[in-house]
N, C-alpha and C positions, 0 to 999 in steps of 0.2 A: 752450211756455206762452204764449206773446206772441200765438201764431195766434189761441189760443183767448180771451184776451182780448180779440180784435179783433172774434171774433165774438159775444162777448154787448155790445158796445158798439154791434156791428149791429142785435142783437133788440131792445135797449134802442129805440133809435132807431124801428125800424118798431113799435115797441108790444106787441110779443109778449114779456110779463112772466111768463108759464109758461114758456116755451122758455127766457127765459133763468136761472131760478130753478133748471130742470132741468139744464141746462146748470153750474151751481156745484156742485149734488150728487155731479154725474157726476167734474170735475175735481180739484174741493179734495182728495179724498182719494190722489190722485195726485201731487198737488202735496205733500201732508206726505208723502207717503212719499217723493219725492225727495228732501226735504228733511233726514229721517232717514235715510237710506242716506248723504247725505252726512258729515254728522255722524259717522255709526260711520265710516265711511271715515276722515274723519279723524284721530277716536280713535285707530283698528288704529293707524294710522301714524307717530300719537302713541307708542303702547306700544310698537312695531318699532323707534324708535332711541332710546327709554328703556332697553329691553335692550338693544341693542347697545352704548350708552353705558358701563352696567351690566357689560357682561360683558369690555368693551376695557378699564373701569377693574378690573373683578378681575384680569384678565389680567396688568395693569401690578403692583397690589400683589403677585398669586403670582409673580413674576418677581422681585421688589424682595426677597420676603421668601426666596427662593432665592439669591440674590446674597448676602444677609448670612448664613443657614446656609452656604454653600458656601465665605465667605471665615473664618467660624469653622474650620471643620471645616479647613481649608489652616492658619489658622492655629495650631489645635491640633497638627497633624504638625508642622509647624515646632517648635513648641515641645517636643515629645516627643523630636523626634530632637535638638535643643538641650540639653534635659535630659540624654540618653542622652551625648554627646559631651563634657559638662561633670563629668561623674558625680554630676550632682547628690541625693543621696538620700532628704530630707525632701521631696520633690514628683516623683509618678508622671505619666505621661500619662493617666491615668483619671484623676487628681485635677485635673492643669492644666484638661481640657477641663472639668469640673463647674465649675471656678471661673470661665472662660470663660462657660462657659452660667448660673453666677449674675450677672454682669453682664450678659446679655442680660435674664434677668428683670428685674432693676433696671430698665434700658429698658423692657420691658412696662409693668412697674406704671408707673414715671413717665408713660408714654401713658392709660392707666386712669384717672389721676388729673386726665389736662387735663380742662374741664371741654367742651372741645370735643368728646370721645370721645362726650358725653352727647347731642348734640346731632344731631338726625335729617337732618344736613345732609349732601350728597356725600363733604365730607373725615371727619364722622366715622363714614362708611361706609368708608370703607379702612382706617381708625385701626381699626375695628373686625374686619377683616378680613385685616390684617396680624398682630393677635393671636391670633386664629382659624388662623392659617397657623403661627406660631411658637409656641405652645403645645402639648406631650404629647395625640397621638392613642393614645390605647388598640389600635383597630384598625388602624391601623399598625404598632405595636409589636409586635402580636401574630402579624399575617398579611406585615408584611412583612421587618423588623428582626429579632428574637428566631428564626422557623426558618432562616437563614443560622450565626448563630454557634451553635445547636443542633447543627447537622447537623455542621458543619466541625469542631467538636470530636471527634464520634463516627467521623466519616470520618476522621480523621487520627490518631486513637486507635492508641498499641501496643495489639495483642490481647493480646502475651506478658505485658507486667507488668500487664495490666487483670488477665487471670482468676488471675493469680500472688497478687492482692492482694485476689482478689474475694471473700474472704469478711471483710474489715476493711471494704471499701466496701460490700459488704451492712449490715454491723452499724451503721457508722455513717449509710449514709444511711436506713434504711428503718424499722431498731430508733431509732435517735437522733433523727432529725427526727418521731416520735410521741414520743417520750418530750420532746424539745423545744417539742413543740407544746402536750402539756399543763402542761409546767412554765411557759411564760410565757403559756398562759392563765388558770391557774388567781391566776399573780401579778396580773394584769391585772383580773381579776375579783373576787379579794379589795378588791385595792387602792382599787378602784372603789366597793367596798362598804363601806369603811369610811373613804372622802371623799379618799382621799391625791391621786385624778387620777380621769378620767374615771370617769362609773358606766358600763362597759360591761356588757350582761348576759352569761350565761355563751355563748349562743352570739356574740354578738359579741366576746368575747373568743378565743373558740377560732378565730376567722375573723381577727382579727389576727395572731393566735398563727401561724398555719399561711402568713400571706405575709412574717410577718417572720422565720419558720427558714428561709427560701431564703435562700443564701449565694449569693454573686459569687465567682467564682475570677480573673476578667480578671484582678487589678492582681496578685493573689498568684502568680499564673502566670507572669504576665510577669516578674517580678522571680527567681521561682524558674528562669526562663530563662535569665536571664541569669547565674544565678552557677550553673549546673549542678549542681543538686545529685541526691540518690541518686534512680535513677530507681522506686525504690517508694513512696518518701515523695511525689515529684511525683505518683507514679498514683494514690495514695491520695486527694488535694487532688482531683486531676481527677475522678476517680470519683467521689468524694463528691458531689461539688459539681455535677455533673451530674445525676445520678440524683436528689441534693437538689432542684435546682429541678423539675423532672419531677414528683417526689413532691406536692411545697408546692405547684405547680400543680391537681394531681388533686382534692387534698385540700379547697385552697382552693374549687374548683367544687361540691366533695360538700355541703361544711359551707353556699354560699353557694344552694344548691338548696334544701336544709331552710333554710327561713325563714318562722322561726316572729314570731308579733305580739307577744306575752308573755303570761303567766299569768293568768288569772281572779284577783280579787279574792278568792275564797276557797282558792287555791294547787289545784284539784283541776282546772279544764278550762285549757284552752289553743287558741288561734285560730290556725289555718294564712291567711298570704296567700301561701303558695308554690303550686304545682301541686295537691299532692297533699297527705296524712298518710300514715305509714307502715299498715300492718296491723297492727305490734306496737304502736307508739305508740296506734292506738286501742284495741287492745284492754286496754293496760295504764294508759290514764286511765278506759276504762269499771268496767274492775273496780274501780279506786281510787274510783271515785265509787259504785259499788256498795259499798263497805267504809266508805265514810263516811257514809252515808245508815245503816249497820245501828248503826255505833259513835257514838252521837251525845256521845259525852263525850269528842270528841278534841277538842283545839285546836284555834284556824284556824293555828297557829303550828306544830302537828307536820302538819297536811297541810298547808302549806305546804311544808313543809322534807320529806316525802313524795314531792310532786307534784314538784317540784323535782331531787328523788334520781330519781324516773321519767322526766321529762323529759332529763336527764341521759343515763342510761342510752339510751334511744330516738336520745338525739346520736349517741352514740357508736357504736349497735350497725348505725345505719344509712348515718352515713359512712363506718365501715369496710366494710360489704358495697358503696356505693357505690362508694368510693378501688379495693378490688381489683378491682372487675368492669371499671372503666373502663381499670383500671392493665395487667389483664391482655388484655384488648380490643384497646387498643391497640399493647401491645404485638406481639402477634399482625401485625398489620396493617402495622407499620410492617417486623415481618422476613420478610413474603411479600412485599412492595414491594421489600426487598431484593434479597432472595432471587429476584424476577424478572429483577430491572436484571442482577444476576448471570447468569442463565441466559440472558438476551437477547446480552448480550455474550462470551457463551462460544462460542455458534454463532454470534455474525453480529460480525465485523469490517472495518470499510468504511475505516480506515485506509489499508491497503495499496492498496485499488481505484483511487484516484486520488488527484491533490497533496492537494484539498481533504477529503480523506475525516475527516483528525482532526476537523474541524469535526463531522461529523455525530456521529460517536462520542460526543465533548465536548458536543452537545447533548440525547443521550439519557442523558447520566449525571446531565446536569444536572437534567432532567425531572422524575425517579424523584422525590427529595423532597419536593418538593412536590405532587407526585399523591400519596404515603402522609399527607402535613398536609392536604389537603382533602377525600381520603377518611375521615380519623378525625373532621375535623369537621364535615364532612356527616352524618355518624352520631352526634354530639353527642359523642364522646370527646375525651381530650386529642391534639390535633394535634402539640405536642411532645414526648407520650412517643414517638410514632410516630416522627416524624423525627427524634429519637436515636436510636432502634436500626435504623432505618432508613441512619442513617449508620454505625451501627459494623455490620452484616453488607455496604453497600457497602465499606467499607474494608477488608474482611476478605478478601472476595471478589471483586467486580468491579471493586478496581482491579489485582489482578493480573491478572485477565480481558485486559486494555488495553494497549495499545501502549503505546509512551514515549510519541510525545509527547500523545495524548490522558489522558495519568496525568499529566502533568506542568501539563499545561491546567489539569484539572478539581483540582488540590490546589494551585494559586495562585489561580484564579479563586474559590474557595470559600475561602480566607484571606484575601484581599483583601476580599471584601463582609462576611466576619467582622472584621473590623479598622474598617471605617467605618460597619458598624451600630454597633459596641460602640463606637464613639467618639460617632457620632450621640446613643445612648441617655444618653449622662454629658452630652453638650450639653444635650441636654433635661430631664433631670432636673435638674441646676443652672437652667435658665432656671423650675424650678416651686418650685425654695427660696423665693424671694421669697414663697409663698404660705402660710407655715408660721405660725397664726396664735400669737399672743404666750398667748392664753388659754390654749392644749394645751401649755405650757411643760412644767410641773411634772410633765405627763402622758406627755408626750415624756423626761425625764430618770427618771423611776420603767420607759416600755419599755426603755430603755437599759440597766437594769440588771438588766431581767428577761431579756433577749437577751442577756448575759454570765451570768447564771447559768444558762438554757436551753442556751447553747452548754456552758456545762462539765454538765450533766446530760447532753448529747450525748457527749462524746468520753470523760469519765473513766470512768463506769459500762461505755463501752462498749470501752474501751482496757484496762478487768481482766477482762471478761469472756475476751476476746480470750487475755491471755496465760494467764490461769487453762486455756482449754479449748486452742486451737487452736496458740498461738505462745507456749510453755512455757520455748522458748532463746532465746539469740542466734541460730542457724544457724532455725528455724522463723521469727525476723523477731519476735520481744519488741518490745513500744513502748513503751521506756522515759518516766521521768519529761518527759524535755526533747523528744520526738517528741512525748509529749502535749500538751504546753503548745504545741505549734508548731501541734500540730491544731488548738486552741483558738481560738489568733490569728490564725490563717489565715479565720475565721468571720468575713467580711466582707458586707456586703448594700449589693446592688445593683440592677442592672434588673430582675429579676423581681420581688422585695417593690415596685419602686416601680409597674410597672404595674398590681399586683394590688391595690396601694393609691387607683389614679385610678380603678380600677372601681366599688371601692369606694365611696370619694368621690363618685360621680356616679349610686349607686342605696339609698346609705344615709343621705343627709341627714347629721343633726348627730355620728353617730356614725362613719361613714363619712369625712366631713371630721375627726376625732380622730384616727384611723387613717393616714390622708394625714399628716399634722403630724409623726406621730412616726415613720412612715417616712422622711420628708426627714430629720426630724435625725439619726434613726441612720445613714442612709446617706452624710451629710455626714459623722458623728464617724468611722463605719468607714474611708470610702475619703480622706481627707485625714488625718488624726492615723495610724487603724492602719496603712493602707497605706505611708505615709511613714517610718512607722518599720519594718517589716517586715525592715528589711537590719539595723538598730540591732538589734532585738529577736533575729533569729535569729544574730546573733553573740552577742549576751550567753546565749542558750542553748546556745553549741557546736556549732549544727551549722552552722555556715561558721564558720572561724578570720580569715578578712579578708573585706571588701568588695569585690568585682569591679570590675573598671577597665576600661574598655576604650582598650586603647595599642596602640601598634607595634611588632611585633617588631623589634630592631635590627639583624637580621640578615637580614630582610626585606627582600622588593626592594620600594624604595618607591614604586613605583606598583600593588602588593597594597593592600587594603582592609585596613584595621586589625582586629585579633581579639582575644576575649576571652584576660584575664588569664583560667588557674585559678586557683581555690580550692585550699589545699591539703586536707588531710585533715582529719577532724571528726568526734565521736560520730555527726552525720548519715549518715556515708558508713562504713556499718560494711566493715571490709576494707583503709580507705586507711592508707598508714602516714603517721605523725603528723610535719607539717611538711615531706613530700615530696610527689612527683608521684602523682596520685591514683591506684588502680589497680580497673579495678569489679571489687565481690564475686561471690561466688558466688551466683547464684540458685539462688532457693527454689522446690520445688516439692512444691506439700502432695497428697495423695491426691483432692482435687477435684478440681485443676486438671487432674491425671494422666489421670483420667476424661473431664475436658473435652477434653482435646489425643487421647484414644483415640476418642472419639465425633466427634470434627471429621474425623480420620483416617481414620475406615472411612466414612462416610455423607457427610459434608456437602460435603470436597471431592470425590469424585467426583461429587458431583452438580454442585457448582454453580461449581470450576475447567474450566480448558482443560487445564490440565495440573499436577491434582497433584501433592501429597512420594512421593516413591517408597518414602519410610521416615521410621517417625521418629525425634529425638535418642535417644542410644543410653539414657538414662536413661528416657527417657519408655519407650521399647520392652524395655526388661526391665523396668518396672514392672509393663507390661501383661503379660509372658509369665508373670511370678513371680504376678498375680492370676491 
């Protein structure tokens, strides 16, 4: 550019004022355009270490806010196995870590409330990404945390006392959580309606309803570990409470698909902003609006209370065809996943081929679950009914398929990541208490009592049915008063009501956030009050006569690990004699089960062991000879 200055200073001078006029047209636009190339140059290079800045200071908060989960989570084991060594019984390790993770919300909010968070500066860029990082991810919860302790419970499931007990765990989870679902929705929905707590409408009530029947078995499970009790009473808890969440899951996605706007003003049309309307639903507010157009001397108050009974109806007729189609979908999917992993490791074991071969084994058992969870939700169904039964036909089947030690791998490594999700999950719902607004008080202590009366329409109806039709004796497995009441209390809520509660929250506005409130409190009064007392309560019912200890035997060489005291004998443990050494009962075995263990016998293991039963218990096998 200097050249070319030099030479219009030349034209100048010899007097040629066209040359050098042309001479500026020709350059100047050359000259701005270097000019601006430079400038963006600089800009880009502006924005290339504003991001790097940017993403070195996220790096440092995700690292920050790892350190302090990771030293929670150490310090919650610490405190559990302190608990456990202390005997302490009014506080579980599902409860310490919640209380844990409520002091970390405390922290939160207190960062929320500097006035620095507010402020669009670098530091309240981390402040604000540090909470982002320590607050309940739904899709974590769901894709990374909850199919671990899913599957590990089904993979390590007794089959014998599952199907021994599988027609009490049908009734109560499948019969009971509908029938719990409409008992505390309809309280929910009264309630609402005549000012006691939230106005929730009736499908929003059925949509809390259905995520606060899922029950948590962690804290009850653990404890019933620990004092061994009858192993059909545990199955029963387990079952339940699996197939419970499973269900409450399904149900919650069906009820959460129909979402409806509300009612026309004159009770007879109704506005979809979900996907679609049913077939039936239109054609039963067409007609209804065809019958009100001929009757002109109805009230707006009986088609209201009409359109309402239709509405109603269209709920129910289309989330039940939704729950089983998705329920049974799944299921399918999740036992041909199985039922592969099975048949893969029947012919191919790579164990024996060389040192390293467990490795390979242990990593295609590992696999299988999680291809049955992204196969059901790539296809919109529930991902965790799948990888439940996905884990009880692996357990059933391919892990006898396996050598030791890839059996022994894959049923620690899959307890292990069951044990620090489910503690992760009580971190984090404790660090979301702190959100539980004061307003949904009144409305939170009216759920609490409609989830105590949902659970006993859950277990009493379904624990006479039971003995009325199927369990008439003692020797058929009778549940008496005191096994009832223990079902009862056993009805604890936990991780899945709280996830199903943040989705909630974060696609239903003011009613959504009502739902969130009163799931924190229920699940703080469940797992800290009930859980705590759970050793109190099932002594004062009989079925444990003391509290478990854990001491040393004195006769022990004392460099053994210390063992559980037993229990002695109890109405729980039908068979033990009273104040002696336990002895287990006779198992039961009803005319289903019989059928099941004959159908497993002829078709399934030969297909899908290496080496099945050559026969089976001599009961079972003149059951079948006598049918």
């Amino acid at each position: 550019m200097e050249g070319a200055a030099s030479w219009r200073r030349l034209l100048e001078v010899t007097g040629d004022i066209d040359a050098a006029e042309v001479l500026d047209t020709v350059l100047n636009p050359l000259v701005n355009v270097s000019t601006t190339d430079e400038a963006r140059e600089d800009a880009f290079h502006d924005k290339v270490i504003r991001e790097v800045t940017a993403d070195e200071s996220h790096e440092i908060v995700a690292a920050f806010s790892m350190t302090v989960m990771i030293t929670i989570l150490l310090l919650v084991i610490i405190l559990g196995a302190t608990i456990k060594h202390y005997n302490i019984q009014w506080l579980h390790q599902s409860g310490a870590a919640l209380l844990l993770g409520v002091m970390v919300g405390f922290v939160v909010s207190y960062v929320r409330r500097d006035p620095m968070y507010h402020d669009n500066t670098q530091q309240s860029q981390r402040m604000t990404s540090f909470v982002e990082w320590i607050m309940f991810d739904t899709e974590f919860f769901f894709l990374v945390l909850l199919p671990p302790v899913i599957f590990e419970s089904g993979y390590t499931l007794n089959p014998e006392t599952l199907f021994k007990n599988f027609d009490a765990i049908s009734v109560f989870a499948f019969l009971g959580t509908f029938t719990s679902t409409l008992v505390v929705g309809f309280i929910m929905y009264l309630m609402g309606s005549y000012g006691f707590s939230f106005p929730f409408t009736l499908r929003e009530a059925m949509l809390f309803a259905s995520l606060i029947s899922s029950t948590d078995p962690v804290t009850t499970l653990s404890i019933f570990a620990d004092m061994g009790l009858d192993p059909d009473l545990h199955a029963v808890v387990l079952g339940e409470s699996l197939l419970n969440d499973a269900i409450s899951i399904v149900l919650f996605e069906a009820l959460f698909a129909f979402d409806k706007r509300g009612y026309a003003k004159n009770g007879i049309t109704s506005a979809m902003d979900g996907r679609h309307q049913s077939a039936a639903g239109a054609m039963a507010l067409s007609a209804l609006g065809d019958i009100s157009s001929t009757l002109g001397d109805v009230t707006s108050t009986d088609r209201a209370t009409v359109a309402a009974e239709v509405a109603f109806s269209e709920l129910a007729v289309t989330t039940l065809v939704a729950f089983l189609g998705v329920f049974m979908a799944s299921l399918l999917i999740g036992g041909m996943v199985g039922a592969c992993s099975a048949m893969l490791h029947k012919h191919i074991s790579i164990t024996g081929d060389w040192d390293e071969g467990w490795v390979v084994d242990s990593a295609l058992v590992l696999l299988f679950p999680y291809l049955a969870y992204t196969i059901a939700e790539s296809a919109n169904l529930s991902g965790i009914v799948a990888v439940l039964f996905c884990g009880m036909v692996m357990g059933r089947y391919t892990r006898q398929n396996l050598d030791k030690a890839p059996r022994m791998v894959t049923m620690c490594f899959f307890k292990l990541v069951s044990f620090l999700s489910e503690t992760f999950v009580f971190i984090y719902m404790g660090s979301s208490m702190c959100t539980i607004s004061l307003t949904h008080v009144v409305t939170a202590v009216v759920s609490l009592l409609a989830v105590f009366v949902g659970r006993a329409a859950n277990i009493f109806p379904g624990a006479y049915l039971l003995n009325s039709t199927i369990r008439q004796t003692e020797e058929l497995g009778r549940l008496d008063g005191n096994v009832q009441l223990t079902l009862w209390y056993c009805g604890l809520r936990g991780a899945v009501a709280y996830a199903l509660a943040m989705k909630a929250a974060a696609t239903m506005g003011p009613a959504g956030e009502a739902m969130l409130s009163c799931t924190l409190f229920v699940v703080m009064f469940t797992v800290l009050l009930m859980g705590g007392s759970t050793s109190w309560a099932l002594k004062q019912l009989g079925i444990i006569d003391e509290v478990p200890r854990w001491v040393k035997d004195p006769d022990a060489d004392p460099d053994q690990s210390p063992t559980k005291k037993p229990a002695h004998g109890s109405p729980g443990r039908r068979g033990s004699p009273a104040g002696g050494e336990k002895t287990p009962r006779t198992a039961r075995a009803t005319s289903t089960y019989r059928a099941l263990r004959q159908f497993d016998f002829k078709y399934l293991q030969p297909l899908l062991l290496a080496v099945p039963m050559k026969r089976l218990p001599r009961d079972d096998a003149n059951a079948g000879g006598a049918a």
